[in-house]
N, C-alpha and C positions, 0 to 999 in steps of 0.2 A: 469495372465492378468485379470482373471473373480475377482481376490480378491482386485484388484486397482481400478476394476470398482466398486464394493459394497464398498468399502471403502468411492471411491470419491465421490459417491452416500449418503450415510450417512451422511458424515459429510457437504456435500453441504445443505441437508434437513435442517440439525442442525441448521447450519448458517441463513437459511433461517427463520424458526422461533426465532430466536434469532434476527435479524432486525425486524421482526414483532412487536415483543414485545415493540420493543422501539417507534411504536406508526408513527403516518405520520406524519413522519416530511421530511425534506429536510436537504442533507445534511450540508449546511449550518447556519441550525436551530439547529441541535440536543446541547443538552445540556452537558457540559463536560463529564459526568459521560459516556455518548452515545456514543462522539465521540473515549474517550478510549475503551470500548468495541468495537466498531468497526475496531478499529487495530490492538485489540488483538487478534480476534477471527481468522485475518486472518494471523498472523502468527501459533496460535495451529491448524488451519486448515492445514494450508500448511506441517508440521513437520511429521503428519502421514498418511499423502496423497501422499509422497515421502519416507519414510521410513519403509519399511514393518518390521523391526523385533521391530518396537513400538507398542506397544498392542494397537486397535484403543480407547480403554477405556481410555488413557492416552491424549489424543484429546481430546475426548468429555468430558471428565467430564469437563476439567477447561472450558468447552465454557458454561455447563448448572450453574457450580459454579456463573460463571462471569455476566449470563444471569439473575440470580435468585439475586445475589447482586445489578444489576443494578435497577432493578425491585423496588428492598427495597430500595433502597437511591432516586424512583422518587415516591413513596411511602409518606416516609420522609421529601421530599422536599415540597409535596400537604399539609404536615399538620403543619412544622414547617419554620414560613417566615425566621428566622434567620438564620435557617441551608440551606435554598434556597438562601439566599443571600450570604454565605459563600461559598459554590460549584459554584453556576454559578454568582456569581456577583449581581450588580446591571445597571438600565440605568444610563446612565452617560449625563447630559449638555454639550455640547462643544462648542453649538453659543448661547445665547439671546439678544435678542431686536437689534440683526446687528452686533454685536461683539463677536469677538471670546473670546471665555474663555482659555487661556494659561495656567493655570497651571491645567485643565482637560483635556486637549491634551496632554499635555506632559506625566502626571499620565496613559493616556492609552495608551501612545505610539502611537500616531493617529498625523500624520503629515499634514500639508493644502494640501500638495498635494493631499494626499489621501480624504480631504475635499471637495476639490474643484472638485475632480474627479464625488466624490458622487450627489454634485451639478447638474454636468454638465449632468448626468444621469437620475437625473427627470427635466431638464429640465433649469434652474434656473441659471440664471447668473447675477441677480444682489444679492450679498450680503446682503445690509441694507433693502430686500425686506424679510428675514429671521427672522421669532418670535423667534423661536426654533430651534434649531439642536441636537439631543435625538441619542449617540451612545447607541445603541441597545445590550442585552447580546448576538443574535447570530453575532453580526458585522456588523448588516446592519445601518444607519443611517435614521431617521424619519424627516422629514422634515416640520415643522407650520412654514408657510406664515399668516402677515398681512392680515388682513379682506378684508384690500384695493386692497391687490395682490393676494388676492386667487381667484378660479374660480367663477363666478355667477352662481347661481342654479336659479332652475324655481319657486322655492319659492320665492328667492328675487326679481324677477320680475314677482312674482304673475301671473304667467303663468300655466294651468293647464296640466297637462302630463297621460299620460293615463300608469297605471299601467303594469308591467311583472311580469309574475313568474318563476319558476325554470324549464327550457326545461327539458324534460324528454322524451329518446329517446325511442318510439315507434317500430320501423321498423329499424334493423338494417340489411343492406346487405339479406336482401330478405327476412328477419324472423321477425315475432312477437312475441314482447314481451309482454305479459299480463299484466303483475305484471305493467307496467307503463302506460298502458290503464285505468287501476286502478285504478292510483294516479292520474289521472286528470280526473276522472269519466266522463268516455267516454264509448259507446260503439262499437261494431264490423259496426251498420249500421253508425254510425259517420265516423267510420272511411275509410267506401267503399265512403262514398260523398266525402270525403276528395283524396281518390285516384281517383277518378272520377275525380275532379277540375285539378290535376294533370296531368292528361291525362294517369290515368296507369288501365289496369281495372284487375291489381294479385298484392300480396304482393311484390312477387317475382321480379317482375320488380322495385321495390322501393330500392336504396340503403340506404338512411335516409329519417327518417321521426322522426320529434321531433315536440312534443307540450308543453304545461301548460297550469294551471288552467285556465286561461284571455282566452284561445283560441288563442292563438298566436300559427299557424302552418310555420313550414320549410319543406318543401318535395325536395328532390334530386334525380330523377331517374336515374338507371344504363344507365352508358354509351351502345348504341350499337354494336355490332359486325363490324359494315360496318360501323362506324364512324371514321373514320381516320382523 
């Protein structure tokens, strides 16, 4: 029993840095070379995670093999555009100027239904209101609207909008975090006015509390005990 739990121990670790490697993506996005390491690793995993008279060496190795190839073909890919267009493709056109392009739909096997689905998903139900339609190398499709049908911004109505920055949680479930009092150079007496405004007078009582640079504060105090 103790030798299936170090086993399934190990080779879970493995695994674990072995998705590291391959960087944040989603698995949607990952890149071919990615998505086969990713099903491979979980059949070498599985074989000596259930068969004790496999030496667990014979698991791991093809998973740091597999890990350290992948590595080198996204390597390869960063420096060579042609060899990156060959592994994962390129984007593909499938709508311009309102009309579909039928013989790049067909080349990717991308049917209108599956078009119109993606449509319907941001949003967009008139067709001839479509610049572009961009099939993407992880699948997803890109969508350019007309100038006419895209959204107005406060630029084009010369309207002035006051600046955000990037929330950086502070106070998480009753703890401070320094390192992002920090990053929006603030201090501890900033921060007691700020729990003051609040109505909290400890950390402790604070379940979130996010700010940024601009001064834009969000504070959420813990629920209480007798609040039903």
């Amino acid at each position: 029993m103790a030798i299936c739990i170090i086993r399934t121990i190990i080779l879970y670790l493995l695994i674990i840095v072995a998705v590291r490697l391959m960087g944040k993506k989603q698995v949607g996005e990952l890149e071919p070379t990615e998505l086969v390491l990713a099903m491979l690793i979980s059949d070498l995993a599985a074989v000596p995670m259930q068969d004790f008279g496999i030496p667990l060496l014979y698991g791991a190795l093809p998973i740091c093999v597999l890990s350290a190839l992948t590595m080198f073909l996204s390597v390869l890919m960063l420096k060579n555009v042609r060899f990156r267009e060959l592994i994962c493709g390129r984007p593909s056109v499938i709508m311009e100027h309102g009309k579909l392009l039928e013989k790049e739909l067909e080349r990717n096997r991308f049917t209108t239904d599956e078009l119109m689905e993606e449509l319907r998903m941001q949003g967009i139900t008139d067709l001839s209101s479509v610049k572009y339609a961009i099939l993407e190398n992880s699948g997803q499709v890109s969508i350019i609207l007309y100038e006419k049908d895209s959204p107005v911004t406060p630029e084009q109505m010369k309207l002035s909008v006051q600046e955000t920055g990037l929330p950086h949680v502070v106070i998480s479930d009753g703890r401070l975090i320094r390192k992002s009092l920090r990053h929006i150079h603030r201090d501890e007496s900033w921060l007691n006015s700020q729990l003051r405004k609040a109505g909290a007078s400890h950390i402790q009582e604070v379940f979130l509390l996010t700010a940024d640079e601009h001064g834009r504060v969000f504070c959420q105090l813990k629920q209480r005990e007798d609040a039903t």
